[in-house]
C-alpha positions, 0 to 999 in steps of 0.5 A: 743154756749154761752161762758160760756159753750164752749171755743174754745181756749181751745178746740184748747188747748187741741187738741195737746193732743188728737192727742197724745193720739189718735196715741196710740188708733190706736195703741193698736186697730191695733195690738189688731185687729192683734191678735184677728184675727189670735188667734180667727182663731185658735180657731175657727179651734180647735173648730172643732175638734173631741177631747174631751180634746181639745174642752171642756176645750177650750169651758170654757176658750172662754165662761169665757172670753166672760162671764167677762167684759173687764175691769176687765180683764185689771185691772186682768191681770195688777195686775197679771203680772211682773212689767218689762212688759209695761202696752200698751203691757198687754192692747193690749194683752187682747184687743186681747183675749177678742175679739178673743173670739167672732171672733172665733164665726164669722169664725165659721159662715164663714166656715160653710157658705162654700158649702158642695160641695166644701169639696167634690170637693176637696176630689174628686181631692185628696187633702190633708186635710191640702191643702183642708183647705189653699186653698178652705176652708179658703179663702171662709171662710174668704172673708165671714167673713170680715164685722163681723170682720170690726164690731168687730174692730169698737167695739175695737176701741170704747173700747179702753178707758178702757186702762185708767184703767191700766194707759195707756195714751190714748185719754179719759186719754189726756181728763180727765187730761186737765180737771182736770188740767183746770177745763173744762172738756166739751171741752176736752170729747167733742173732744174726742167724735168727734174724735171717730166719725170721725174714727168710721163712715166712717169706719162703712160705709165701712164696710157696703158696704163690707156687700152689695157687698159680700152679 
């Protein structure tokens, strides 16, 4: 590649920065991931009850969340919260909701995918319907579930650059300060790029052999 266009000396420059920014990529991915598989699991479960109150209301919040774009939601909930709370934890936060929203939809789809027969095996031998749910229901539902869950933490993880918005430091902010600090900015992004491919691949690979061996 021409000179002109590329620099390797600054590609290498700007790496230091990258890696410090990838570290609170993971990070906010990571401990998203965490809350939107635990809080989409309680939707998912409330989903399914037989009151109205509870349903319904639940129904609007998921669908107004799913319905508004990520982005507005962090810049929303920064601008809505205390001064004293850190910008990683609010963006980590709503990275979890957004996407416990729709993982709520995939372990609907896993727990319906559970045998009929099993409800009934489990009712035959007595089992409390708390005991039903913790050890048939949810282990079946879950183990069906892992790929669309592997799908959604790539998507967060691809997402994780809206953070800039509510001035969270991570790698497209290392990125774009070097830029505008040196006035390249192709190496910078370009790094950027590579990086989320390096993560995102051989994660999608993984996740596409989870698909194959619990199909």
């Amino acid at each position: 590649m021409n000179d002109s266009i590329w620099d390797w000396e600054r590609a290498w420059e700007v790496l230091p920065d990258l890696l410090d920014g990838l570290v609170i990529t993971i990070l906010a991915t990571v401990v998203g991931m965490v809350i939107a598989s635990i809080l989409g699991l309680f939707i998912a479960l409330a989903m399914r009850t037989s009151t109205r109150w509870i349903r319904g209301p639940l129904r609007l919040v998921v669908d107004f969340i799913r319905m508004t774009p990520l982005l507005v939601q962090l810049v929303f909930v920064y601008l809505l919260s205390p001064p004293e709370v850190p910008a990683l934890v609010i963006g980590c936060g709503v990275l979890g909701v957004h996407y416990a929203t729709y993982m709520s939809e995939v372990y609907r789809a896993g727990i319906e995918a559970v045998p009929p027969g099993q409800w009934e095996a489990a009712t035959a031998l007595n089992m409390a319907r708390g005991r039903t749910w913790r050890a048939v229901i949810l282990p079946q539902a879950v183990r069906n579930t892992l790929p669309g869950l592997g799908n959604y933490a790539i998507s967060m993880f691809k997402e994780t650059p809206f953070l800039f918005a509510i001035g969270i430091v991570e790698m497209y902010t290392q990125a774009q300060s070097f830029g505008a600090n040196t006035f390249s900015y192709i190496e910078p992004l370009t790094m950027v790029g590579l990086l989320f491919l390096i993560i995102s691949y051989p994660t999608s690979l993984l996740v596409r052999r989870m698909e194959i061996r619990l199909a």
